[in-house]
N, C-alpha and C positions, 0 to 999 in steps of 0.2 A: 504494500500500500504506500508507504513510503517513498519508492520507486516513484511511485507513480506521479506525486505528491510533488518531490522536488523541482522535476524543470517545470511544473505551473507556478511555485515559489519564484523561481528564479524569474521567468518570465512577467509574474508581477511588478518583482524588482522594476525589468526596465518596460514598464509598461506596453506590453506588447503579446500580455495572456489574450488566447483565443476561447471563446465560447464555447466550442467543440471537446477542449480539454478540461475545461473547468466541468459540464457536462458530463464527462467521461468518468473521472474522478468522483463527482456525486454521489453515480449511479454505482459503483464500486462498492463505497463508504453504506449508501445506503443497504446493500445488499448484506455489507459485516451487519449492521446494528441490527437489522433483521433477523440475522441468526442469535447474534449475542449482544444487546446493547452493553451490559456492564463495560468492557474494558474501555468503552469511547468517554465518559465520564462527561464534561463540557465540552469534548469535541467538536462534538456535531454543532452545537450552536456558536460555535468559535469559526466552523466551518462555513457557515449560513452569513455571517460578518462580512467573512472575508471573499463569500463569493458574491456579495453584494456589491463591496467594492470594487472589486473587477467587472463587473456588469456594467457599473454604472459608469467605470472610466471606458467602456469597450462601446459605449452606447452613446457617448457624451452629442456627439457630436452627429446622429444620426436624424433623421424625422423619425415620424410615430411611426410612418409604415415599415421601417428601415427596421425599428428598433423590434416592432412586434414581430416582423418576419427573423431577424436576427437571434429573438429568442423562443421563437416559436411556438409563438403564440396568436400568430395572423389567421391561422384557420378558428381558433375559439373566439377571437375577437368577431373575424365576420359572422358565424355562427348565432352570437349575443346580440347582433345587431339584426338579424332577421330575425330572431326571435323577440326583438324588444325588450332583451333581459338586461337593465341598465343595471342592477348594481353587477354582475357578473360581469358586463363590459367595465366598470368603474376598477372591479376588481383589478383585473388584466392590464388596463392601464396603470395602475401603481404597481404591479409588479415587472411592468415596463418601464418604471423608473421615471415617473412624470409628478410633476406636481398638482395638485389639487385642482388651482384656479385651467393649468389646461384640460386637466380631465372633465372639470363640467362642460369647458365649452368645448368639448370635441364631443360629449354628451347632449347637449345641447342644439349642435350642430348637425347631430344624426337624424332627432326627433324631430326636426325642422322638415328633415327630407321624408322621412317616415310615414 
């Protein structure tokens, strides 16, 4: 795990972690604490921190559809929107790493067309 672990460290260093990896690593992590949480102790939520961070430097500078398809969540997004399910769309946009004031108005924006 560790392996696996280090060049995404390093890569945060110089800013330049890819989404794919951080991903990869997750899916990994989450499969151990599945079997066994004890040995992760505050891992996991240390892990959640810190891949937050990298999200949000990896996104900084994307649009919303940039950012939703980059983290893969453009198909639930449109989804939410034909179904008119705004707080699930509300959702998805903060885990897109958005702020409040654009999430209503891209909210806002939808049900105009709706």
């Amino acid at each position: 795990m560790l392996a696996y672990l280090a060049p995404i460290l390093a890569a945060s260093e110089l800013s330049i972690v890819e989404l794919k990896d951080i991903h990869g690593f997750e899916r990994l992590v989450g499969h151990l604490f599945l079997i066994d949480p004890a040995p992760f102790g505050t891992f996991y939520a240390d892990w959640k921190n810190f891949r937050d961070q990298c999200e949000r430097t990896v996104v900084a500078g994307m649009t919303v559809n940039e950012r939703l398809f980059a983290l893969g969540f453009l198909d639930d997004f449109d989804r939410g929107l034909d179904l008119e399910e705004w707080d699930e769309c509300r959702s998805i946009l903060r885990r897109a790493h958005l702020d409040e004031s654009n999430i209503e108005a891209i909210i806002k924006h939808h049900k105009k067309e709706g």
